[in-house]
Every structure is written in structure tokens, then in C-alpha cells.
C-alpha positions in Angstrom: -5.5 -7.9 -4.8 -5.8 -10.2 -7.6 -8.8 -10.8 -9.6 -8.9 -14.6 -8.8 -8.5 -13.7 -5.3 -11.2 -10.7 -5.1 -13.6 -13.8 -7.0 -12.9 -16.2 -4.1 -13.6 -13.6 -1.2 -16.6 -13.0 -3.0 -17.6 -16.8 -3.3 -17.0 -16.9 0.4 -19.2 -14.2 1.6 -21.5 -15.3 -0.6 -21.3 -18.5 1.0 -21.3 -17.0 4.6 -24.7 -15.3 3.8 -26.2 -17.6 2.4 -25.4 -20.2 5.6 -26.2 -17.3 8.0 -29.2 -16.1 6.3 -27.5 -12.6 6.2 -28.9 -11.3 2.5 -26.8 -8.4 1.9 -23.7 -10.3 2.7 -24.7 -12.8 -0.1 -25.3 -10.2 -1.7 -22.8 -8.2 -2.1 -20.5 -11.6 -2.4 -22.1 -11.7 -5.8 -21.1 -8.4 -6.7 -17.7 -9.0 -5.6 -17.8 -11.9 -8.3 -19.4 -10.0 -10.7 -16.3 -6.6 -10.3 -13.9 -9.3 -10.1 -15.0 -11.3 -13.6 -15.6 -7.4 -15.2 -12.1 -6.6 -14.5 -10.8 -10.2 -16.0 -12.5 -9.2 -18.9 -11.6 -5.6 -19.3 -8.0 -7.4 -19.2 -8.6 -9.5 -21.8 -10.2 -6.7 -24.0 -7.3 -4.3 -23.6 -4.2 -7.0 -24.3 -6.4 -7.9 -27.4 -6.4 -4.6 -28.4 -3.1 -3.7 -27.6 -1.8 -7.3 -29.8 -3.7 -5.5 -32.5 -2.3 -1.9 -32.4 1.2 -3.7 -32.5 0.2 -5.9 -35.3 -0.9 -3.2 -37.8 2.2 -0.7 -36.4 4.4 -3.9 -37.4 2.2 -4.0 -40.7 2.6 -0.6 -41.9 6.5 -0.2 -41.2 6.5 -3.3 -43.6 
């Protein structure tokens, strides 16, 4: 499943616990968020990086 999606199912439960007064599902709708963001981010990091590795390789055949 997708990041964006794993964030909305997480919104939603969050949602759902907060309008049933169920705690741990809000809960753990949070969490959900919070993995899903985590993983965007970890993304990001590691396609930065690897930009970088190809940049200097490119640099150092020069």
C-alpha cells in the first residue's frame, strides 16, 4: 500500500476513534500517520542520497 494511502487510513481511524470515543483506535490512527510520514521521509533521504552518489561517480570519471 502506498504511503499516501497508509496516511489516509490512518486519518480515518483516527477519526473513527475519536467520534466513537474508542482511544486506542485514535490512537493507533496516529501511529499509522506517523509510519506512513517516516517512510515518505526515509524516501526522500535515500533518492537524495543516491542523486549524490551518482553526482560525485559522474564527477570523478570527469
Amino acid at each position: 500500500m502506498s504511503d499516501a494511502m497508509d496516511k489516509a487510513k490512518g486519518r480515518l481511524k483516527e477519526i473513527a476513534g475519536k467520534i466513537t470515543g474508542h482511544e486506542r483506535l485514535e490512537a493507533e490512527g496516529r501511529t499509522d500517520q506517523t509510519k506512513a510520514r517516516l517512510r515518505q521521509k526515509a524516501k526522500s533521504v535515500r533518492h537524495r542520497a543516491e542523486g549524490i552518489v551518482d553526482s560525485l561517480k559522474r564527477d570523478h570519471r570527469s
